[in-house]
C-alpha positions in Angstrom: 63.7 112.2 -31.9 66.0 108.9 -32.3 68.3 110.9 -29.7 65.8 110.9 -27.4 64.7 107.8 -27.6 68.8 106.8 -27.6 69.3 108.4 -24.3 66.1 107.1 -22.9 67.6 103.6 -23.5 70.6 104.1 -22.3 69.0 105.4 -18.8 66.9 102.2 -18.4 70.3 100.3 -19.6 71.7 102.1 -16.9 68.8 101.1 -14.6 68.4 97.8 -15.4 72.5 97.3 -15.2 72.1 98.8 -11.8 69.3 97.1 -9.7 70.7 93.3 -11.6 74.2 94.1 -9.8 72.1 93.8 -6.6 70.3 90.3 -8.0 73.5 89.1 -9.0 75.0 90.1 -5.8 72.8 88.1 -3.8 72.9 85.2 -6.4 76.9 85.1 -4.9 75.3 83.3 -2.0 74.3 80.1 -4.1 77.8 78.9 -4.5 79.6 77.0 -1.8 82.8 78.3 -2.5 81.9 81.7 -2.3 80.4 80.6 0.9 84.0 79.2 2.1 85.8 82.2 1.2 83.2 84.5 3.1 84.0 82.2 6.1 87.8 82.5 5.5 87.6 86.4 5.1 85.6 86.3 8.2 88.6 84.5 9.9 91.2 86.3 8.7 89.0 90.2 10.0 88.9 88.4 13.1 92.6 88.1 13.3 93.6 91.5 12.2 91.0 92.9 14.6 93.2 91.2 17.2 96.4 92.1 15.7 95.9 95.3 13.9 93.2 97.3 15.7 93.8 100.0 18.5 92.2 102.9 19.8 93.5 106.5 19.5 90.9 108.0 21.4 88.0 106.2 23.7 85.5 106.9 20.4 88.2 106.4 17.2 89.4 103.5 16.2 92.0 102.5 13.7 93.0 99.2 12.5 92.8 96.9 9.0 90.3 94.4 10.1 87.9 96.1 7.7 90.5 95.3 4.5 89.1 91.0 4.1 85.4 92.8 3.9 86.6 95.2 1.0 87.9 92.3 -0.8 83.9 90.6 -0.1 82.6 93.4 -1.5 85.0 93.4 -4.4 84.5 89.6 -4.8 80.8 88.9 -4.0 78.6 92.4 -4.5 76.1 94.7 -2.8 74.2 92.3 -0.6 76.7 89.9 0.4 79.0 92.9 1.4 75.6 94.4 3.4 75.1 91.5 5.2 79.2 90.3 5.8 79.3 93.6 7.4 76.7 93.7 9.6 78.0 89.7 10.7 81.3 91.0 11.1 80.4 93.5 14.0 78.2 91.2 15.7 80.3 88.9 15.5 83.9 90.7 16.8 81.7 92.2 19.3 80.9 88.7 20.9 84.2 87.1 20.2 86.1 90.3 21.6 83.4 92.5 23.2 85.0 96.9 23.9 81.9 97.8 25.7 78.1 97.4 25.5 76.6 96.3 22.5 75.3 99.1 20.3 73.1 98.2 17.3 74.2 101.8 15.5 77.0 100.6 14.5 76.0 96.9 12.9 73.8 99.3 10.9 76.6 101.5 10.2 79.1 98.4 9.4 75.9 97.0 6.7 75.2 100.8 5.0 79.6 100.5 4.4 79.6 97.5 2.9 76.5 98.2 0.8 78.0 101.3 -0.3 81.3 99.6 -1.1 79.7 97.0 -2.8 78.3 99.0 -5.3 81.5 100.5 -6.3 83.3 97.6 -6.2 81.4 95.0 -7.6 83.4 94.1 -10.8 85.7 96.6 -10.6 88.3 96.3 -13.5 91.9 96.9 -12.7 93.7 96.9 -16.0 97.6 95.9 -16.4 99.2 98.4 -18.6 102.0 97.9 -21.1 105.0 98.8 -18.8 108.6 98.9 -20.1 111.7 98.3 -18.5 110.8 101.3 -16.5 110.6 101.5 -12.8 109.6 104.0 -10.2 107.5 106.8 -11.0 106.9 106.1 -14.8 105.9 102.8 -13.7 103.2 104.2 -11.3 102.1 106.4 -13.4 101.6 104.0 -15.7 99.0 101.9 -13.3 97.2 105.0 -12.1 96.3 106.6 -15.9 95.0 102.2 -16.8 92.9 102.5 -13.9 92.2 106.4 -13.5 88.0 105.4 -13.9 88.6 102.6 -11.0 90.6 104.5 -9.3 87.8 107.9 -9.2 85.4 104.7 -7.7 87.3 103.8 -5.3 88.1 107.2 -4.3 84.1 107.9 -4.4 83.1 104.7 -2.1 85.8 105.9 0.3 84.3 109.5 0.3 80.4 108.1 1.0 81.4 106.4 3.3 83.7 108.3 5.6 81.0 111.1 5.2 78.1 108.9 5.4 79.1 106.0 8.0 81.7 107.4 10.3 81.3 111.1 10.2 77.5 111.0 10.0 76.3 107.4 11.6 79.3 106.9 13.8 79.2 110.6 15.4 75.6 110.3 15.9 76.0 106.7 17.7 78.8 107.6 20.0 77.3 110.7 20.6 73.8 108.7 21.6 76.1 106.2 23.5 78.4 108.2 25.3 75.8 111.3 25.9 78.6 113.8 24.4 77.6 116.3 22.4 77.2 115.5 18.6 79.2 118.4 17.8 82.2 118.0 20.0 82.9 114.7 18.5 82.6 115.9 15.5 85.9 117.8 14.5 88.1 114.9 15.4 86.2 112.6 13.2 86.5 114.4 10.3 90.0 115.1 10.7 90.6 111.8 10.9 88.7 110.7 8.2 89.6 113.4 5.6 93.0 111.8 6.2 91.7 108.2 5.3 90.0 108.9 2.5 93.6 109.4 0.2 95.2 106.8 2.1 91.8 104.4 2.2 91.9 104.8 -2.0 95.5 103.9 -2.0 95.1 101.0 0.0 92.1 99.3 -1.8 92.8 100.3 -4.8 96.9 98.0 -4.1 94.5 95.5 -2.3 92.4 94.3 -5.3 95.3 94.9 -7.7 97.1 92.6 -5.7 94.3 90.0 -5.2 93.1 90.2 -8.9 97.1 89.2 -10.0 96.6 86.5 -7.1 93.4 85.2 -8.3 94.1 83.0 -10.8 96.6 81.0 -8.0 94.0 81.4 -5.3 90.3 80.8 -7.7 91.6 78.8 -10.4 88.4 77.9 -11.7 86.5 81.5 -11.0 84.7 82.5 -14.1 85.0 86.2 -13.7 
């Protein structure tokens, strides 16, 4: 019986840990310098969009103008990251506009960052005790610290290159373009099966990079 009642509070601990990420997410929004380094993200994805970004095809594009909201969602949380997102298209689209507006893919951009956000949120990269050694051991070393972050970052990437740009993405262009759903569908998820290893390595070198930073860049951030 005290099992039960155990894993019963662990579930509502579970619960209540969950839905108070979200209030604590939009809490982010309270403090002005979280406000200022939405704004300087938001400057620097407007740069790499001009920088970084091409298309390989009229309907796929690739770029890293998408890596400052990562580090929002890292930073700030569910909500922030939903609504970053869904500013970050509009406002690309008006700044550096590829064709008619299409309100799909705000949605899409919000559901990515939402979903990111989640697995993100707080996301502990541990340093590990590393010798002398460098190379392989030394990698190795990092990846079996961080194999639980690592599995969530892997995760996020998977929900949402499944969810957002195979699913949402396909089903806008398809709706925009007035192709058929299913012959834009193989070259999407070839191309996304391909980002989802190289998506985990990148954000998971991304935050380990800006959580080493942090204490330069946030020298007074509590977390």
């Amino acid at each position: 019986m005290s099992m039960q009642n155990e894993t019963k509070s662990q579930k509502k601990s579970c619960i209540r840990r969950f839905f108070g990420m979200f209030k604590d997410s939009a809490l982010e929004f309270k403090s002005t310098r979280n406000l200022v380094l939405c704004a300087m993200m938001a400057a620097l994805s407007i740069v790499l969009s001009y920088t970084t970004s091409f298309y390989i095809t009229p309907e796929i594009k690739i770029g890293f103008s998408g890596l400052p909201n990562r580090l929002v969602d890292f930073m700030f949380g569910p909500v922030v990251g939903c609504i970053f997102g869904g500013l970050m298209d509009v406002i690309k689209f008006f700044i550096k506009p590829d064709g008619a507006f299409f309100p799909g893919y705000t949605l899409t951009a919000m559901v990515g960052g939402l979903i990111y956000g989640i697995f993100y949120y707080r996301l502990q990269i541990k340093t590990p005790q590393i010798t002398t050694e460098t190379g392989w051991p030394k990698v190795k070393a990092w990846i079996l610290a961080n194999i639980t972050s690592i599995l969530l970052i892997f995760i996020a990437n998977v929900l949402v290159k499944f969810i957002c740009n195979i699913g949402l993405n396909t089903l806008w262009s398809s709706m925009f373009t007035g192709k058929a759903w299913i012959a834009l569908l193989p070259t999407r998820v070839g191309k996304n099966l391909i980002q989802i290893p190289v998506d985990t390595v990148l954000h998971f070198v991304l935050i380990k990079l800006f959580c080493q930073l942090r204490r330069y860049l946030l020298p007074n951030n509590g977390r």
